[in-house]
C-alpha positions as CSV (number, residue, x, y, z in Angstrom):
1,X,48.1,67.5,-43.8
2,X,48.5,65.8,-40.1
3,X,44.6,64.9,-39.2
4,X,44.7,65.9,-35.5
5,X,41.5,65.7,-33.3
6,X,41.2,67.3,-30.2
7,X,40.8,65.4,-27.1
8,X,39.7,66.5,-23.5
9,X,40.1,64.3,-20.6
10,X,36.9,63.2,-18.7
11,X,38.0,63.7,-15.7
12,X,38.2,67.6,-17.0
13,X,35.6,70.4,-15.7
14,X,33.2,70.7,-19.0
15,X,32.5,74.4,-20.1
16,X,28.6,73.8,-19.4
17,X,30.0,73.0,-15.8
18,X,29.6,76.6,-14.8
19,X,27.4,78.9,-16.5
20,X,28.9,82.8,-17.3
21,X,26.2,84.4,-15.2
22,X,27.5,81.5,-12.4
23,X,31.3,82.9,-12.3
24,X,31.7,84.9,-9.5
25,X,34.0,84.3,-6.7
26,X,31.1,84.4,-4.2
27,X,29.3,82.2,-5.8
28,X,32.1,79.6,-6.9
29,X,32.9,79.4,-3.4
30,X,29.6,78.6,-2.0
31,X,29.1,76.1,-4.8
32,X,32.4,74.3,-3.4
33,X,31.5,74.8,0.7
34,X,28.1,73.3,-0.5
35,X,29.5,69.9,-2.3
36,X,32.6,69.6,-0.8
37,X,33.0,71.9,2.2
38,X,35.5,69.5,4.4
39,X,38.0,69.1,1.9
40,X,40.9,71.0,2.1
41,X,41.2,74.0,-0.4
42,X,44.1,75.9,0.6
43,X,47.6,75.1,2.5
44,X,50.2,77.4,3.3
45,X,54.0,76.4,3.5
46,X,55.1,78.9,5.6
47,X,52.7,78.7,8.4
48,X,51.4,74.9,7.9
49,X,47.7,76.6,8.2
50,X,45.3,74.6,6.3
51,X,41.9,76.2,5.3
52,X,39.2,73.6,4.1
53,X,36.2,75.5,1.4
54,X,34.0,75.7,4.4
55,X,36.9,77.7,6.6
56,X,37.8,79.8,4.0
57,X,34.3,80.8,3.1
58,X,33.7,81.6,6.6
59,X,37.0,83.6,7.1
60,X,36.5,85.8,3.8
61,X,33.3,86.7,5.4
62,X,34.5,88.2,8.2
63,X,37.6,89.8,6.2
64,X,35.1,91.1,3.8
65,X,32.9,92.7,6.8
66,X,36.6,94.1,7.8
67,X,37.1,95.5,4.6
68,X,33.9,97.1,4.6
69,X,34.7,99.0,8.3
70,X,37.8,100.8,6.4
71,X,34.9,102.0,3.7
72,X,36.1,99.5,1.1
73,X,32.6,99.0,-0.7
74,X,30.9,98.0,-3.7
75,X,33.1,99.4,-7.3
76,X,35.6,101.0,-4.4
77,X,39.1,100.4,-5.5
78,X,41.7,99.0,-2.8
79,X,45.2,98.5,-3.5
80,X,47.0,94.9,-2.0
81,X,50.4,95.4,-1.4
82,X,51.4,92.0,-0.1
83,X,53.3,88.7,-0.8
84,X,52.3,85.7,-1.2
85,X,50.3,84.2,2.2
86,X,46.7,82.9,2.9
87,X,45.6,86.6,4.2
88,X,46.2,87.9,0.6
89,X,44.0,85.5,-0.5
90,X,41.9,86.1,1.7
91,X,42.0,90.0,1.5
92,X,41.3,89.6,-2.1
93,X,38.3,87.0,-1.9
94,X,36.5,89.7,0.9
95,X,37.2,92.5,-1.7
96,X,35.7,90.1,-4.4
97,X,32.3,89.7,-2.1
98,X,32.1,93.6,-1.4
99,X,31.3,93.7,-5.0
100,X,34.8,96.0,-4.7
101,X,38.2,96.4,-7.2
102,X,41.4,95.1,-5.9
103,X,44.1,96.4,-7.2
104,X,47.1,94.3,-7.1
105,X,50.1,95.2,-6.7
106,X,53.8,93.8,-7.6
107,X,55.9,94.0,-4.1
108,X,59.3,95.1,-5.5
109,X,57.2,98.3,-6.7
110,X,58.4,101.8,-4.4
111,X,59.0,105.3,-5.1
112,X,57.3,107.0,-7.9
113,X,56.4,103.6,-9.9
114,X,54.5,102.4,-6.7
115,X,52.5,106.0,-6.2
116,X,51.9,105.9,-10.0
117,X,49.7,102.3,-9.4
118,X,47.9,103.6,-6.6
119,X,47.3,106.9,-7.9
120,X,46.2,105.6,-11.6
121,X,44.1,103.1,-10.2
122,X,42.3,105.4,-7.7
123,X,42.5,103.3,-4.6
124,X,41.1,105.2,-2.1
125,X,42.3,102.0,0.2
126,X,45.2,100.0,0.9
127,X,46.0,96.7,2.9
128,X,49.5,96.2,3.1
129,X,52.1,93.7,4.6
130,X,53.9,95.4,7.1
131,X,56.9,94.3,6.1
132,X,56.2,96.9,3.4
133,X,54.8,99.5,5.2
134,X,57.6,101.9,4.9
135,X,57.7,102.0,1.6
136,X,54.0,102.5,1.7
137,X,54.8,105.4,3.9
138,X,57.2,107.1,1.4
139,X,54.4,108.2,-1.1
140,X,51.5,108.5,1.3
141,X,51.5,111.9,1.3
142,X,51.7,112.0,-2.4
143,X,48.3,110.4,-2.4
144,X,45.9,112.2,-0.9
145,X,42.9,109.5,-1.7
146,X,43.6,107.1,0.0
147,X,42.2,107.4,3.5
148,X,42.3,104.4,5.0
149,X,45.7,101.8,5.5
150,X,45.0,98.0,6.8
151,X,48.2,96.1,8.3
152,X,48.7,92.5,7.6
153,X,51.5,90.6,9.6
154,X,54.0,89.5,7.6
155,X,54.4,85.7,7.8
156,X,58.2,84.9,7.8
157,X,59.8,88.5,8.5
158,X,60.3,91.4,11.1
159,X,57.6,94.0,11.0
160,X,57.1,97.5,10.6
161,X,54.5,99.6,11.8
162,X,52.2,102.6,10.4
163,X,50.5,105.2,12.6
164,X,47.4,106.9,12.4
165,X,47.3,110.7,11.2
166,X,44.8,112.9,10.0
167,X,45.2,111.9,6.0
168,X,44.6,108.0,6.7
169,X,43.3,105.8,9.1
170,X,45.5,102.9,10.5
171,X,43.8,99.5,11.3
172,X,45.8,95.8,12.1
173,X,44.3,92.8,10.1
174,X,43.9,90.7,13.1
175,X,42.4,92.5,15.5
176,X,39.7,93.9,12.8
177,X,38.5,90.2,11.5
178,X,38.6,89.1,15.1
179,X,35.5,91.4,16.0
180,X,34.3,91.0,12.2
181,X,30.7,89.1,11.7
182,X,31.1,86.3,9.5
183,X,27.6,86.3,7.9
184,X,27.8,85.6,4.3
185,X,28.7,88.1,1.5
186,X,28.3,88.5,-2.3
187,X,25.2,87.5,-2.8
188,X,24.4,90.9,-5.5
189,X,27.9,90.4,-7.2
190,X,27.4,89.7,-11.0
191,X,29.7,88.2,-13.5
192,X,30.0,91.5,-15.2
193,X,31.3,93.7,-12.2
194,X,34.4,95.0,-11.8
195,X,36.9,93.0,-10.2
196,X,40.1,93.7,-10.6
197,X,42.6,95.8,-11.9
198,X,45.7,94.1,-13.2
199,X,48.7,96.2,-14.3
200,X,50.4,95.9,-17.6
201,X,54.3,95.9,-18.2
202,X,53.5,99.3,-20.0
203,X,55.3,98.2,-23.1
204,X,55.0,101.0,-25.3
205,X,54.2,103.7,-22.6
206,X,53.1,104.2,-18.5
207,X,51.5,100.6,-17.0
208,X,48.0,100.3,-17.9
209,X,45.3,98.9,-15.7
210,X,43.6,96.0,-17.5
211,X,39.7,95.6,-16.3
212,X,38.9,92.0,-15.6
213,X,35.3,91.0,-14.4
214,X,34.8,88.2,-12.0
215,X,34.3,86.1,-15.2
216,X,37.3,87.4,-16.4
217,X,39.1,86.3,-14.1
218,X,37.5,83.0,-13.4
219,X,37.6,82.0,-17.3
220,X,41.4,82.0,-16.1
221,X,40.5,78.6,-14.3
222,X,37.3,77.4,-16.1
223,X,39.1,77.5,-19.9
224,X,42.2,76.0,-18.7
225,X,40.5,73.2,-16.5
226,X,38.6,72.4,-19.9
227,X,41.3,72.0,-22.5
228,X,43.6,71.2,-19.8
229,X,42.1,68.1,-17.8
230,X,42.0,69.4,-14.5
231,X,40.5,66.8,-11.9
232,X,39.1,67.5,-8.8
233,X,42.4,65.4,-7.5
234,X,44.7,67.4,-8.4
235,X,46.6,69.5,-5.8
236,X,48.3,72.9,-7.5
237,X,51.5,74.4,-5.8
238,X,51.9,77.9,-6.3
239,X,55.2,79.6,-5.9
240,X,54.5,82.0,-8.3
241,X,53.5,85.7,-6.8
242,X,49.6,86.3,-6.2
243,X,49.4,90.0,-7.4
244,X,50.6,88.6,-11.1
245,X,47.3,86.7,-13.0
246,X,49.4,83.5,-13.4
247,X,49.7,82.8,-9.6
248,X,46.4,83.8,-8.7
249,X,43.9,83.1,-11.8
250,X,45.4,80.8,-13.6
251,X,46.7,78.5,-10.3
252,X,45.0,79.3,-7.2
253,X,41.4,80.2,-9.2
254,X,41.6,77.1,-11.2
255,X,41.8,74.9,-7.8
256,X,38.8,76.6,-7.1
257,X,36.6,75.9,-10.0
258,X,37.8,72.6,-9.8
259,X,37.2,71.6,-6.5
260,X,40.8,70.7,-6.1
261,X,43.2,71.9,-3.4
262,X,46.3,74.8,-3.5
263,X,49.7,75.0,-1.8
264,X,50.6,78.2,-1.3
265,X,54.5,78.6,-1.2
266,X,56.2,82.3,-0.8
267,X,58.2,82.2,-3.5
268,X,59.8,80.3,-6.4
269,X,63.2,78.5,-5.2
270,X,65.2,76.1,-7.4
271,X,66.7,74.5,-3.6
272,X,63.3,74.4,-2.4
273,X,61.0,73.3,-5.4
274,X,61.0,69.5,-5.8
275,X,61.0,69.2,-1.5
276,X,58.2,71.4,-1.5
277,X,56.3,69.4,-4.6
278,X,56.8,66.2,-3.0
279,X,55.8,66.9,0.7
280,X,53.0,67.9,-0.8
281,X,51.9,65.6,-3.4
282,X,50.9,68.5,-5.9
283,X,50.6,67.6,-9.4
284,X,50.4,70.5,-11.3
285,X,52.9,73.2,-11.6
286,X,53.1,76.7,-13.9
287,X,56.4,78.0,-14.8
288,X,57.2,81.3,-16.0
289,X,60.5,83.0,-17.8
290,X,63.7,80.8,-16.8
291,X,61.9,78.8,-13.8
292,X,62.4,75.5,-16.2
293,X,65.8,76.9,-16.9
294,X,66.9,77.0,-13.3
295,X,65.4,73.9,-12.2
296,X,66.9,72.6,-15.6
297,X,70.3,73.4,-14.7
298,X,70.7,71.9,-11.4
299,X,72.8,68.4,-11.3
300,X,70.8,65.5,-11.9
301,X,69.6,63.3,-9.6
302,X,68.3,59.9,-9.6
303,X,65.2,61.5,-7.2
304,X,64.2,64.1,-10.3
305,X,61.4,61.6,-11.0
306,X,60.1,61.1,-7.7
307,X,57.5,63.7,-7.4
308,X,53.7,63.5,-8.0
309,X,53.9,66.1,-10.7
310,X,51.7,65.2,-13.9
311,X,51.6,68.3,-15.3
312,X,53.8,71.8,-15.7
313,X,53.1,75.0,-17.6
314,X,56.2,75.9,-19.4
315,X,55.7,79.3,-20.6
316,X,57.9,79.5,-22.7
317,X,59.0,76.4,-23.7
318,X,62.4,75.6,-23.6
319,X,63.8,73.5,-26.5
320,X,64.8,70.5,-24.3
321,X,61.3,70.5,-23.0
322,X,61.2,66.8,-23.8
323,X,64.3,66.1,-22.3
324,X,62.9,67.6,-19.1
325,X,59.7,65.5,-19.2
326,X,61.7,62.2,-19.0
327,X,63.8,63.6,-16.3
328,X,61.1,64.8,-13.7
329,X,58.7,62.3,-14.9
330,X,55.7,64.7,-16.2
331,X,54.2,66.1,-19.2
332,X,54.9,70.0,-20.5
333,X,51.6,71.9,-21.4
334,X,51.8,75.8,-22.3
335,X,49.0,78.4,-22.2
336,X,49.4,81.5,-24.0
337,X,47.7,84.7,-23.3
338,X,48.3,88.2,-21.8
339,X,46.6,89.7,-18.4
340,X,45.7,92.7,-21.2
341,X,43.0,90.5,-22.7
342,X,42.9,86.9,-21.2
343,X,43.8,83.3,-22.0
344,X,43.3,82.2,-25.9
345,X,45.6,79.2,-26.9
346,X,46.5,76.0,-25.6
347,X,49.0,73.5,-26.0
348,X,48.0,70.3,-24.0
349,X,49.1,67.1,-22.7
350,X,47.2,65.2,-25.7
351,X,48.7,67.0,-28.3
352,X,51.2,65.2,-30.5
353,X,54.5,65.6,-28.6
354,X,56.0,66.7,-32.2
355,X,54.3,69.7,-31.6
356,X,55.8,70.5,-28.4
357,X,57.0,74.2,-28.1
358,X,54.1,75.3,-30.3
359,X,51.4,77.6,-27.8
360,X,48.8,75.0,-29.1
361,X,45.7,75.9,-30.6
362,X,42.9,78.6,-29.5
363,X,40.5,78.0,-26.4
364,X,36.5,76.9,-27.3
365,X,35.1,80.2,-27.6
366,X,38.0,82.1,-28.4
367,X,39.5,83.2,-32.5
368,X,43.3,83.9,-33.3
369,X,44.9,84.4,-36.4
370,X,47.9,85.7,-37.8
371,X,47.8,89.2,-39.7
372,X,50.1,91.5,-41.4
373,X,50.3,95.4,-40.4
374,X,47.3,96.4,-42.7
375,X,45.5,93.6,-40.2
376,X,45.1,91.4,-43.2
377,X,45.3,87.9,-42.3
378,X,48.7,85.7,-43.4
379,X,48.5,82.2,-44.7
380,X,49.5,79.2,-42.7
381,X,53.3,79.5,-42.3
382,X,53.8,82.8,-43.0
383,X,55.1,85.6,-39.7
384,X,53.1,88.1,-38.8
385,X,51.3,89.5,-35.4
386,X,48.8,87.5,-33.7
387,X,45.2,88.6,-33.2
388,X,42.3,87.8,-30.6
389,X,38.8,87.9,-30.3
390,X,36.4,86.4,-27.6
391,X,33.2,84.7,-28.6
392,X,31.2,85.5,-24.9
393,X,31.0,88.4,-23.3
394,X,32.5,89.3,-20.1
395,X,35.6,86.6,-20.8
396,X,38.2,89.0,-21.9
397,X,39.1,92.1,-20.2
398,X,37.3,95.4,-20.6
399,X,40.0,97.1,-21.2
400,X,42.3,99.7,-20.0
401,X,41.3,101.5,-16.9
402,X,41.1,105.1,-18.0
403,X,42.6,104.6,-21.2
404,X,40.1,104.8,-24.0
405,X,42.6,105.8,-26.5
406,X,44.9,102.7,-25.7
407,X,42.1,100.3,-25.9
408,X,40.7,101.7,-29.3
409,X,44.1,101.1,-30.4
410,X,44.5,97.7,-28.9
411,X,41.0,96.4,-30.3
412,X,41.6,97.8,-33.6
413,X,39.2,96.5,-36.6
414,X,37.5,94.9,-33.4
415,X,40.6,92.0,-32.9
416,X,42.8,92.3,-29.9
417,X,46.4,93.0,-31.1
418,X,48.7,91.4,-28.7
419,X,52.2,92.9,-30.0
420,X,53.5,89.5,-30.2
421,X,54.7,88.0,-33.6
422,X,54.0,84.1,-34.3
423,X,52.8,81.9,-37.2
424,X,50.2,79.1,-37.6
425,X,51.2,75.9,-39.3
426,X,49.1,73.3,-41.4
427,X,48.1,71.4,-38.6
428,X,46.4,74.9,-37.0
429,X,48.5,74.5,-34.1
430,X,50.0,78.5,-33.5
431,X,53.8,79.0,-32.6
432,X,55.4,82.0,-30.8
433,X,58.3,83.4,-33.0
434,X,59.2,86.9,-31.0
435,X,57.8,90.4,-29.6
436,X,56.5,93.4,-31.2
437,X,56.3,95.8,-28.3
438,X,59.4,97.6,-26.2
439,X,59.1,95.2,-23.4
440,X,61.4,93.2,-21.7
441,X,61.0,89.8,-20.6
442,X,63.3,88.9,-16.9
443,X,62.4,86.2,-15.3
444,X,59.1,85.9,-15.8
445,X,58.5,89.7,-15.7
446,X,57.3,91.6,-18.1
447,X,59.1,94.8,-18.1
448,X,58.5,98.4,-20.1
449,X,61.4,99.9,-21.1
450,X,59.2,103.2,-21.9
451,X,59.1,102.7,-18.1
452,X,62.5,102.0,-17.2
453,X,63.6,104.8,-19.2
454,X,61.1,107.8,-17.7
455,X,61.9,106.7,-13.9
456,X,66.0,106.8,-15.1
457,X,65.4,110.1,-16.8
458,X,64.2,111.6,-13.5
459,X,67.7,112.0,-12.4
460,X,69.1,115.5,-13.0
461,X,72.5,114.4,-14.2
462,X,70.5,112.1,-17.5
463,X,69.6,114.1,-20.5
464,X,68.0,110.3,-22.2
465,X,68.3,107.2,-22.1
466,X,67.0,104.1,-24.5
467,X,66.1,100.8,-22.6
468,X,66.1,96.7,-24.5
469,X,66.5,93.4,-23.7
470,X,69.7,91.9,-23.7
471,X,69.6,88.2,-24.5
472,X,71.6,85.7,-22.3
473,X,72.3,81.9,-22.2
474,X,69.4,80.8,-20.3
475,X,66.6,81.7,-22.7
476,X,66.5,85.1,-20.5
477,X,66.4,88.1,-21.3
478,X,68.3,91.7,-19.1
479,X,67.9,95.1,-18.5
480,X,70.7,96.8,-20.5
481,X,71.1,100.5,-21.0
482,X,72.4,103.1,-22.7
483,X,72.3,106.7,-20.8
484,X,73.2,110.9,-22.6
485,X,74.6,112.6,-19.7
486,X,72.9,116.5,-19.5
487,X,76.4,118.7,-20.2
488,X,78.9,119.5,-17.0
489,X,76.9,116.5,-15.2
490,X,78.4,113.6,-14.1
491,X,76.7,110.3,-12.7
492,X,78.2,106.8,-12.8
493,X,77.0,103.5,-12.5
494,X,76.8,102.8,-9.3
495,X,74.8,106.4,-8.7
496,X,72.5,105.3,-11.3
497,X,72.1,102.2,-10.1
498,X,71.0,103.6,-6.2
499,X,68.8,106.2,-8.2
500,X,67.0,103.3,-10.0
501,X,66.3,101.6,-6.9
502,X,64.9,104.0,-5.5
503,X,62.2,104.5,-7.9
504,X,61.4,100.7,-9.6
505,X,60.9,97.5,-9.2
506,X,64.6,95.6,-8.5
507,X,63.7,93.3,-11.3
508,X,63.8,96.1,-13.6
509,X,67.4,98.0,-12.5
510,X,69.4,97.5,-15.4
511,X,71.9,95.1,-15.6
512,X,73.9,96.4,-18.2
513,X,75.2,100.5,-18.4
514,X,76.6,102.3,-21.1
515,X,77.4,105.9,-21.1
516,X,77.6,107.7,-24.6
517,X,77.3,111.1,-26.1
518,X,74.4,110.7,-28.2
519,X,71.5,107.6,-29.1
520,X,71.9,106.7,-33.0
521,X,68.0,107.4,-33.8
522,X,66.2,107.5,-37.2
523,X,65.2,110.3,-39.7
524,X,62.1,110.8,-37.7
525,X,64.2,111.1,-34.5
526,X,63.2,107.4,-33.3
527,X,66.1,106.2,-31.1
528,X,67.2,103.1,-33.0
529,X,67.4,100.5,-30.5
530,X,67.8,97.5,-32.5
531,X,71.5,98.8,-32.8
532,X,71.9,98.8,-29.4
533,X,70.7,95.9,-28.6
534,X,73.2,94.3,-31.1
535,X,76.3,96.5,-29.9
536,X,75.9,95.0,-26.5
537,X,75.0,91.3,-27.3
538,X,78.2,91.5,-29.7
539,X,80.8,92.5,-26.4
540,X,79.1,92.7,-23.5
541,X,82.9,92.7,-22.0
542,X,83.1,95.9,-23.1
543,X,79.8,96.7,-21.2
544,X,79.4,97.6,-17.3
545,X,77.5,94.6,-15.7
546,X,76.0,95.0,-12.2
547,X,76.8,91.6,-11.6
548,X,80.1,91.4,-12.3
549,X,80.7,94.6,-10.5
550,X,79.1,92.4,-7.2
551,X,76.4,95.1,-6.7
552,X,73.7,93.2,-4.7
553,X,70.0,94.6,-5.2
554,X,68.0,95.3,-2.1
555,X,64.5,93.3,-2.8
């Protein structure tokens, strides 16, 4: 067996560096404004704003004494509807030193999927980009606890507006922080409060909210900056979006803990990327999904190594993952975990490089192993499901917001079941093989097909309808569907395609659309999607594809 010791860079944030009762984001901030409060900590692409520890600090005080004139107090829940920009930071922060719950939520949400978060997560609050507000304003009135609606200008778009009315109260960002008092907040927030809600994909039923402390969500930062070799220096671009835990914990809240500076782009594009990384010097990177795969993909250039990039998150990581190093001049890294439970493996920039594509090996302070369906652990080599535990408290998620029977079922025999299959080798090191739940994985977004499938199956003309990934080329994975029309109804595929807008995410409107006359299912009645699955990936020509219809989704 390979003898492989682990290493940590020096220049990395040690795990004694912050104490567990230390990590909250009001005092992680005033820790940074106190030993480095003129550097910068956050810039903004799209704006050119820059906001040093000291500004920011200041700012979130006054948003947070905003916040608090719309009622939003301590274990209040307020949803943030908004894309990526220095005020959803900054709405998020003043939440955190309310000793509030901010509820996140993914921008390509409307209809009933985006009253369902609001409604499950009991906001009784909302602060919204107005470029959004209408679709804010469609289920309104279907949510009768939220009283209060905060507009934030949207940074590169037209606006919309919101009024007033007897059900909610209407206030504009601006104006409100302008007359806020910027005297400073947080100082009764623990490490064990409530700080955010972060919504599952749902896979085997409705999206649950998963309960992450403030040292939750700063173990995010801490563990990675640990294993990872984080430096002070080091300058993280962010493209990916702030209400998922990647672009907000694991990227923006590891600048924090490391003293080290973000750059906030709006969103991932494979035109913009590398002129974006190198006007800004930023050095580390996370990719999700097919973001390697599109960058990976675009014609070479003799400029691919000119960047300041030393190292990218490749989650997963794609089989020329070496090849990729050599061209952009960097090193791949991967950490594996779920926003249901928290960070637990690592694969680093000092493992052996034969090793590259494995997940790495688990966190300090955190167990995994590999265990059959009786939960009884495989030997080295062998497939089976992997299992978490967490050695400290408050570093994994509590659980599922109002879900006791879903988090019994996830912590069975007191190990957190992730639904994902993998193995462990001699050397210890873990490696993804493939996923137990009903989800589907597009582009870096975890999607339920429980949940694609009720939100179809609210259209009259649908009697079912199963929902699975589709595989394509670009280690990717689609929406593909098969749909039972009710009898004497008729809906095609462009109808069902306008219905499905309506009501998700566009990331999760199906790609592919089949119409039969009945799902092959089991003895037991369990619609057996596996078949499917391989039907499709075996012709899609004979399959209806949205694409090559020229159907353009509305984002």
């Amino acid at each position: 067996m390979t003898q492989i010791k682990a290493q940590v860079h020096r220049n990395a944030v040690e795990r004694d560096t912050y104490a567990l009762r230390d990590l909250t984001f009001p005092k992680v901030l005033r820790r940074q404004v106190k030993e480095r409060g003129d550097k910068v900590f956050l810039t903004e692409i799209a704006t050119r704003r820059t906001f040093t520890y000291r500004t920011f600090d200041a700012w979130t005080n006054k948003v947070a004494d905003a916040l608090a004139g719309m009622g939003i107090a301590k274990g209040r829940h307020a949803g943030i509807f908004m894309g990526n920009s220095a005020e959803h930071l900054a709405v998020y922060f003043g939440i955190g030193k309310l000793g509030a719950v901010a509820v996140p939520v993914n921008t390509a949400a409307r209809g009933e999927l985006l009253r369902y978060y609001l409604a499950q997560s009991d906001c009784e609050a909302v602060i919204v980009e107005d470029v959004l507000a209408d679709r804010l304003r469609e289920v309104l009135p279907q949510l009768p606890n939220i009283r209060s609606v905060m507009l934030v200008p949207s940074p590169d778009r037209a606006s919309t507006s919101l009024a007033s009315c007897a059900a909610y109260a209407v206030s504009h960002f601006e104006p409100a922080v302008a007359a806020a008092s910027d005297a400073p907040r947080g100082q009764h927030v623990r490490c064990s409060d409530l700080l955010m809600l972060a919504y599952t994909s749902g896979t085997t039923g409705p999206s649950k909210g998963s309960m992450l402390s403030h040292a939750a969500a700063l173990s995010y930062g801490t563990d990675a900056a640990e294993v990872q070799g984080y430096r002070e220096s080091d300058i993280f671009y962010v493209c990916l979006p702030l209400f998922h835990n990647n672009g907000l914990l694991a990227a923006t809240g590891a600048a924090l803990v490391c003293g080290a500076s973000a750059v906030l782009s709006r969103r991932f594009s494979v035109t913009r990327f590398l002129g974006e990384i190198r006007d800004h010097h930023a050095t580390i990177t996370n990719f999700l999904g097919a973001m390697s795969s599109f960058l990976w993909s675009q014609p070479p250039s003799p400029r691919d190594a000119e960047n300041d990039l030393r190292l990218v998150s490749m989650a997963p990581t794609p089989k020329y993952a070496a090849e990729f190093e050599k061209r952009f001049g960097l090193r791949a890294m991967n950490n594996y975990g779920l926003s249901d439970f928290g960070m637990v493996t690592s694969f680093t920039q000092h493992d052996p490089r034969e090793k590259l594509g494995s997940i790495g090996r688990p966190r300090p302070g955190w167990r995994v192993k590999i265990v059959d369906d009786d939960d009884f652990e495989r030997p080295d080599g062998e497939i089976g499901e992997i299992v978490a535990q967490c050695e400290d408290p408050w570093r994994a998620t509590n659980g599922y917001y109002k879900m006791p029977e879903a988090t019994l079922a996830a912590n069975r025999n007191q190990w957190f079941h992730t639904g994902d299959r993998g193995m462990r080798d001699a050397d210890g090191y873990f490696w993804f093989v493939d996923r137990k739940k009903d989800c589907i994985r597009r582009r870096g977004e975890n999607i339920s097909a429980f949940e694609v499938e009720q939100l179809i199956a609210l259209h009259p003309a649908v009697a079912t309808v199963a929902a699975f990934p589709v595989a394509t080329p670009q280690n990717d994975e689609e929406v593909g569907v098969v749909v039972v029309r009710r009898p004497d109804m008729t809906i095609g595929e462009k109808e069902l395609i306008e219905h499905c807008q309506g009501n998700m995410a566009y990331f999760m409107v199906p790609r592919y659309i089949q119409f039969r006359d009945a799902l092959p299912t089991t003895v037991s009645q369990k619609v057996e999607k596996f078949r499917l699955r391989a039907d499709f990936e075996r012709d899609l020509s004979s399959v209806w594809d949205r694409e090559a219809s020229g159907l353009v989704l509305a984002r």
